[in-house]
C-alpha positions in Angstrom: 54.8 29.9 -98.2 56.5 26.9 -98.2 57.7 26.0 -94.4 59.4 23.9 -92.4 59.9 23.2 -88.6 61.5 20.4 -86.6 64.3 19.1 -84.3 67.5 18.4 -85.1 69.6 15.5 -82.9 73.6 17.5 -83.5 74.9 14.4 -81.1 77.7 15.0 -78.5 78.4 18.9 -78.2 81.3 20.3 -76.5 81.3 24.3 -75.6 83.6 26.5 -76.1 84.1 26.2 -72.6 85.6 22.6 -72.8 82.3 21.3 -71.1 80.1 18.9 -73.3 76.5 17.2 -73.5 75.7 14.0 -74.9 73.1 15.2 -76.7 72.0 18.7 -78.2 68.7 19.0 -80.1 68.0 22.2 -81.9 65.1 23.9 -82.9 64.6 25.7 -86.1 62.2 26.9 -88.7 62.8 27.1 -92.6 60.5 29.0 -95.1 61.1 28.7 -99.1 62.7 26.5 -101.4 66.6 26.3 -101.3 68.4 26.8 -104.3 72.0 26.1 -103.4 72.9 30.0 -103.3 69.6 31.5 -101.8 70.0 30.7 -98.2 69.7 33.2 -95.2 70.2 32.7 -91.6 68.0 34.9 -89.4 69.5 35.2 -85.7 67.2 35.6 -82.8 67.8 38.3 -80.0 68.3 36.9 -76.8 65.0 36.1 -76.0 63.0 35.1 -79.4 63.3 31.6 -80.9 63.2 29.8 -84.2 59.4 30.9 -84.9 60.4 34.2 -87.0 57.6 34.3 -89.4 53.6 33.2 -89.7 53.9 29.6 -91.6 51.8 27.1 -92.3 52.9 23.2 -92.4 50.9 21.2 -94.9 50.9 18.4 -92.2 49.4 20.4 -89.2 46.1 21.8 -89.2 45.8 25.5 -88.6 45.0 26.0 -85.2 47.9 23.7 -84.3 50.8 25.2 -85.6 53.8 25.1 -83.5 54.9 29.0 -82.3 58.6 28.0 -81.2 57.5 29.0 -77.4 56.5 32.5 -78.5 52.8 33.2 -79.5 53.7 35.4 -82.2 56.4 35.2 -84.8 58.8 38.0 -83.6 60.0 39.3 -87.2 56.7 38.5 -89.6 56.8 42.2 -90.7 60.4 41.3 -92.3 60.0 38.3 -93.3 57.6 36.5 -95.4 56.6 36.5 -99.0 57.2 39.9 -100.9 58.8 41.3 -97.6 62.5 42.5 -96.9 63.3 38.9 -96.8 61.6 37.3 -99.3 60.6 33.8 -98.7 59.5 33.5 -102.7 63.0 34.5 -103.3 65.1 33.3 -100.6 65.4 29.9 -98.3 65.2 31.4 -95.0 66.4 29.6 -91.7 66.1 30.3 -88.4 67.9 28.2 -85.2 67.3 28.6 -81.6 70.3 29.0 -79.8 71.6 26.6 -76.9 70.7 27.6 -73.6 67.7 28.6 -74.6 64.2 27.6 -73.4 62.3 27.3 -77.1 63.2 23.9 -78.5 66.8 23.7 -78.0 69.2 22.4 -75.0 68.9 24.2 -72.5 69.3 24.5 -68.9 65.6 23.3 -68.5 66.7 20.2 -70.5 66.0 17.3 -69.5 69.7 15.4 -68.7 69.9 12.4 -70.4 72.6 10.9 -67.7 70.7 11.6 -65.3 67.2 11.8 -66.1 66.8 15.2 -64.6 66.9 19.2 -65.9 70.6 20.1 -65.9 69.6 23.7 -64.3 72.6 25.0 -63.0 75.1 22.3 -64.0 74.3 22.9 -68.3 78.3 24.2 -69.5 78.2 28.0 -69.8 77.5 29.1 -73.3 79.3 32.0 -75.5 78.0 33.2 -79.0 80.5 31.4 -80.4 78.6 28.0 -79.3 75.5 29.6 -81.2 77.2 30.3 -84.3 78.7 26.3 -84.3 75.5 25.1 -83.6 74.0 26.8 -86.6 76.4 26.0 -88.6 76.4 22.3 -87.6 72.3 22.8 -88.1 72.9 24.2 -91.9 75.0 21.4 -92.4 72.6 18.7 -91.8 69.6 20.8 -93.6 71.9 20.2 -96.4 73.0 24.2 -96.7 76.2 25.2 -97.3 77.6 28.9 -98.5 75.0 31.1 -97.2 73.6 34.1 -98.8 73.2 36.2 -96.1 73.1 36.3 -92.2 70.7 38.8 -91.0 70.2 39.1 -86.9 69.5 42.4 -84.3 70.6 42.5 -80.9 72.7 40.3 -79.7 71.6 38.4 -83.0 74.0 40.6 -84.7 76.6 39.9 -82.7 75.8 36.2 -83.7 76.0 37.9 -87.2 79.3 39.2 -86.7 80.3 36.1 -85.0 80.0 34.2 -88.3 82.1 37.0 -89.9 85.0 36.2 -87.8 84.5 32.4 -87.7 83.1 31.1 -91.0 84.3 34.1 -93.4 83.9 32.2 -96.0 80.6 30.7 -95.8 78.9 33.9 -96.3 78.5 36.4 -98.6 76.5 39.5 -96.7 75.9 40.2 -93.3 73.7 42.9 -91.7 74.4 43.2 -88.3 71.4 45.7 -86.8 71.2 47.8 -84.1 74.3 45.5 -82.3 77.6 46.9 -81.3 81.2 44.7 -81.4 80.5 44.5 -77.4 78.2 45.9 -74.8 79.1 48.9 -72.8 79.9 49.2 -69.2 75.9 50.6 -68.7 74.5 47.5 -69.8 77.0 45.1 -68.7 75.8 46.3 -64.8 72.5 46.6 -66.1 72.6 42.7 -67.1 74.6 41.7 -64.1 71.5 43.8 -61.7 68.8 41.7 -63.9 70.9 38.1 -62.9 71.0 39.1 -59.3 67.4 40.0 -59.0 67.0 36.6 -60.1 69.7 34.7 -57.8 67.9 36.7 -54.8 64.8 35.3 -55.5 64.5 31.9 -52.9 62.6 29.6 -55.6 65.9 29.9 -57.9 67.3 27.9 -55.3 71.1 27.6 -56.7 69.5 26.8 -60.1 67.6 23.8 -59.2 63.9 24.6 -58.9 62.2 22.0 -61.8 60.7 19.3 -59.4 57.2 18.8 -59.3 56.9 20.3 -55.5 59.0 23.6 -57.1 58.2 26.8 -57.9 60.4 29.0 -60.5 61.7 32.3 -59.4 58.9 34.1 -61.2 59.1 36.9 -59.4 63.3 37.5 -59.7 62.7 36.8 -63.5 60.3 39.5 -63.9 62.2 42.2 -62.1 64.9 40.7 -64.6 62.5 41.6 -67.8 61.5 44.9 -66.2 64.9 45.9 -66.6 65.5 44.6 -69.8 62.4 46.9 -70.9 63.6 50.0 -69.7 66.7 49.1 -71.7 64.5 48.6 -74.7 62.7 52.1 -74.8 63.8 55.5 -75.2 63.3 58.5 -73.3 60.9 59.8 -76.1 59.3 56.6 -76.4 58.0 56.2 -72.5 57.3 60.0 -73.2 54.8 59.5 -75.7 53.5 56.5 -74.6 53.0 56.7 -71.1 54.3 60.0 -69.5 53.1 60.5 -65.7 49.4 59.1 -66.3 48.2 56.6 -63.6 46.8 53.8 -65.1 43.3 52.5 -65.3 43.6 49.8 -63.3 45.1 48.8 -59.4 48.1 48.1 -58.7 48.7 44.0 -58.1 50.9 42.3 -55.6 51.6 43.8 -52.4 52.1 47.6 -51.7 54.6 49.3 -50.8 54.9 51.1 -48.4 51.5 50.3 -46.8 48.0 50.1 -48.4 46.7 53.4 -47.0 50.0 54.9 -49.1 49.3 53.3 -52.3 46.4 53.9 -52.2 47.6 58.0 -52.0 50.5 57.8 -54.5 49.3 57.4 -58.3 49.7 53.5 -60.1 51.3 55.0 -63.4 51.0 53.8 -67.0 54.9 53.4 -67.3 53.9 50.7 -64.0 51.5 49.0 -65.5 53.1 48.3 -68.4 56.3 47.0 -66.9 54.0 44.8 -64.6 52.1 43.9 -67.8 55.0 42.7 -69.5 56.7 40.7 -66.7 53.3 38.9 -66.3 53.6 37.4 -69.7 57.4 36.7 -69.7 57.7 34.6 -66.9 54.8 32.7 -68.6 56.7 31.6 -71.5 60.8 31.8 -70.3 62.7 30.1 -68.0 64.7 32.4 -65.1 67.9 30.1 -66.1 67.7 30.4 -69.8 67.9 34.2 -68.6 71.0 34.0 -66.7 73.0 31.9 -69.3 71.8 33.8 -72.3 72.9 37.4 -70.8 76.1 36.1 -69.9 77.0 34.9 -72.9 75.8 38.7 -74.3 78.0 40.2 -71.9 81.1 38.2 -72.4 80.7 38.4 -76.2 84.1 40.5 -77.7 84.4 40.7 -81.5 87.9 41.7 -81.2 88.8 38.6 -78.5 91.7 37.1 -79.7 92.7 39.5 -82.2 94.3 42.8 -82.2 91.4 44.6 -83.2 88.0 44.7 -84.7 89.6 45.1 -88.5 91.6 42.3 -87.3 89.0 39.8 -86.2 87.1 40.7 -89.7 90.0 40.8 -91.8 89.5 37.2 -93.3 85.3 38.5 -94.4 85.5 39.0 -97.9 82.1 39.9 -98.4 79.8 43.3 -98.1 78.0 44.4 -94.4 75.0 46.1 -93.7 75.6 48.0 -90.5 72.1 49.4 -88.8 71.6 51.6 -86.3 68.8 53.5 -84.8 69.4 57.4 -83.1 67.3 56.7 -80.1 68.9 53.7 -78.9 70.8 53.6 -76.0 71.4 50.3 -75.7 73.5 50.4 -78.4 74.2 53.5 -79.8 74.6 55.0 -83.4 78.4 55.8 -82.0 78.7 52.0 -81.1 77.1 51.0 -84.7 80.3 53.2 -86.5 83.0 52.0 -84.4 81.7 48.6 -85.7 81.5 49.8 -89.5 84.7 51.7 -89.3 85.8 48.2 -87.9 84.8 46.7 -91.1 86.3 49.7 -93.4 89.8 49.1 -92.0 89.5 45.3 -92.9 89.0 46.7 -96.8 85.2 45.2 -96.6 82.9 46.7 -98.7 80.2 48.4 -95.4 77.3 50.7 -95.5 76.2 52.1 -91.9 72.6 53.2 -92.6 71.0 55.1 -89.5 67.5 55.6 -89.2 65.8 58.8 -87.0 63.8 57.1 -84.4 62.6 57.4 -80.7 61.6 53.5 -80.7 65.0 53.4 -78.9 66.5 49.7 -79.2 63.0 48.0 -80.0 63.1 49.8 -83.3 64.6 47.1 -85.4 61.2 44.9 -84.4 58.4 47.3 -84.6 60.0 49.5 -87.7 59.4 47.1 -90.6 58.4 50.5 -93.2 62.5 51.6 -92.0 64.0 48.7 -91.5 62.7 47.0 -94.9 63.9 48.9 -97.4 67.6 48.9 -97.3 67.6 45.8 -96.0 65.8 44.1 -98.9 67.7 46.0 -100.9 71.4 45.0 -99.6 70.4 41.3 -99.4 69.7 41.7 -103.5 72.2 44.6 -104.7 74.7 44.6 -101.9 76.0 48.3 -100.3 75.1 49.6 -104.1 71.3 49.1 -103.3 69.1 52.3 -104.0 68.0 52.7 -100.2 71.3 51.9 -98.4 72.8 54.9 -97.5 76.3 55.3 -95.7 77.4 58.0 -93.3 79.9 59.1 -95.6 77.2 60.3 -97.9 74.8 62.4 -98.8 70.9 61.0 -98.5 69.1 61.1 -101.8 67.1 63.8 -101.6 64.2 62.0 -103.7 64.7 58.8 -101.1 61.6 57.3 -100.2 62.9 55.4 -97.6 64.0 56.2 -93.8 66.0 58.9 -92.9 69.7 58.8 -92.7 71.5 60.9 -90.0 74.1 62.0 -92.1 75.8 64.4 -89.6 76.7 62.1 -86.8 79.7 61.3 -87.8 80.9 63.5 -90.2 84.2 65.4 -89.6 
């Protein structure tokens, strides 16, 4: 597979915020040849970076290659030669937002006035700066009309960001397992995960990247904790931990004494969580956290229009909308407010829900249900053999994942 990897220097940036930098680099990753009409952009969730498929640079021996931050591409199962997103087929291109950690300006950044990380002073950041960003990225990779913009999470809203900002630079977009906004649940659930981190003393107000410093590891992992319970589903920590105790002690300090914990039972669903945090705060910065969950939260699709038809009116294009039954993070419901968003706006939509107890991680670790109709809409459009609306019937012969055809009917 043909790849690429770099930084790009976008100059002077200002935010949507009316803040700017001198400076903004940006991180991406390409893989295929470009064609003039084959490019997709692939939008990170809020944590992931540029590094969204296993590549190979023909400068760069193989036990070298750059990972973006992460030590695993987070969407190789998707994307890739003769997967959903065909990199023999398509030019494929993935940016690392601003703010975050992986690459791109950031809060961790070093500030070039000043020669030290802008921590808390980097200008708030909205989805609207990511999209901008990319599309100032595209522009200087030499890409202009894009085929398709594909992203989960808040990637989709990213992906229905360019909808409503650059209608007419793309021709299909599958938003996937994303909503227009977040709901009230996760918006305290976010604001809990910031304030775990602000309480921890080594965040100190944002400014903890001298050499004598060290990070608020322990706010940022009760940040990810939460985050991961977000993540799973009821029937997902059912089946996969239950109310085992793990294998192993507890680490840290107990709670509430030693001869206690040593009574009450160290579960699986614990240890995990623990496990997890452990290798997040390796890799992410606490502020990156902050900035990038606020600009989640504040995202509205239908800000500064009337409604969500109205903020997709000027689209012209076909949507993808997926959505997964056991995620509560955002829900099936959430995914056909959005589609019947797009229907009022006369765009041609297909809302394809797939039967799963992943909850919201399903979009990552469901390649066999999330590759099918995707691969399908990025070559056919909302007429492709496994995309399935809610307004119809699933083909009884269908191969492909389950559609929950009764959710929404009337």
């Amino acid at each position: 597979m043909n790849a690429d990897a770099g930084v790009l220097d976008l100059g002077e940036f200002e935010f949507e915020c009316g803040e700017s930098i001198p400076r903004l680099d940006v991180a991406y990753e390409a893989y295929g040849e470009f064609d003039g009409e084959n490019a997709v952009l692939v939008c990170h969730a809020l944590t992931g970076s540029a590094h969204v498929a296993h590549r190979r640079l023909d400068d760069e021996p193989a036990d070298a290659q750059p990972t973006g931050g992460q030590a695993h591409a987070w969407w190789s199962d998707i994307v890739g030669p003769g997967k959903a997103i065909d990199t023999k087929e398509y030019y494929v291109v993935c940016v690392n937002i601003p703010g975050s950690c992986y690459g791109t300006t950031g809060p961790a950044s070093e500030n070039p006035e000043t020669g030290e990380a802008y921590g808390a002073e980097f200008p708030p950041v909205t989805v609207a700066d990511w999209t901008r960003v990319q599309r100032r990225a595209l522009d200087a990779l030499g890409v202009g009309r894009l085929h398709a913009v594909v992203g989960g999470s808040v990637g989709g809203m990213n992906v229905l960001d360019w909808a409503k900002r650059y209608p007419d630079d793309v021709r299909r977009l599958a938003p996937i397992a994303t909503a227009g906004r977040l709901d009230p649940q996760s918006l305290a659930l976010d604001a809990i995960a910031r304030r775990a981190i602000r309480a921890d003393p080594n965040w100190n107000g944002g400014y903890y990247y001298g050499e004598d410093q060290e990070p608020p590891s322990e706010g940022l992992a009760l940040a990810r904790q939460i985050g991961h319970v977000m993540y799973l589903s009821k029937a997902s920590m059912s089946q996969k931990f239950g109310r085992r105790a793990a294998g192993r002690d507890a680490g840290g300090e107990q709670f509430p004494a030693d001869a206690a914990a040593a009574f009450f039972p160290y579960r699986d669903v614990e240890s995990y969580l623990d496990y997890q945090a452990e290798k997040f705060v390796d890799r992410f910065d606490a502020n990156s956290y902050l900035y990038l969950t606020r600009a989640m939260d504040n995202y509205d699709l239908a800000s500064g229009y009337e409604s969500d038809a109205d903020a997709l009116a000027a689209f012209t294009g076909e949507a993808l909308v997926m959505s997964f039954t056991g995620d509560w993070h955002f829900t099936t419901e959430q995914a056909e407010s959005l589609a019947d968003g797009f229907r009022d706006a006369d765009v041609e939509i297909a809302h394809h829900v797939i039967e799963s107890d992943h909850g919201h991680d399903a979009f990552l670790v469901e390649p066999d249900n999330v590759g099918p109709p995707l691969a399908d809409f990025l070559s056919a459009g909302v007429e492709g053999k496994a995309v399935t609306d809610t307004d119809e019937d699933p083909r009884e012969d269908s191969d492909f994942a389950p559609v929950h055809t009764s959710l929404f009917s009337d």
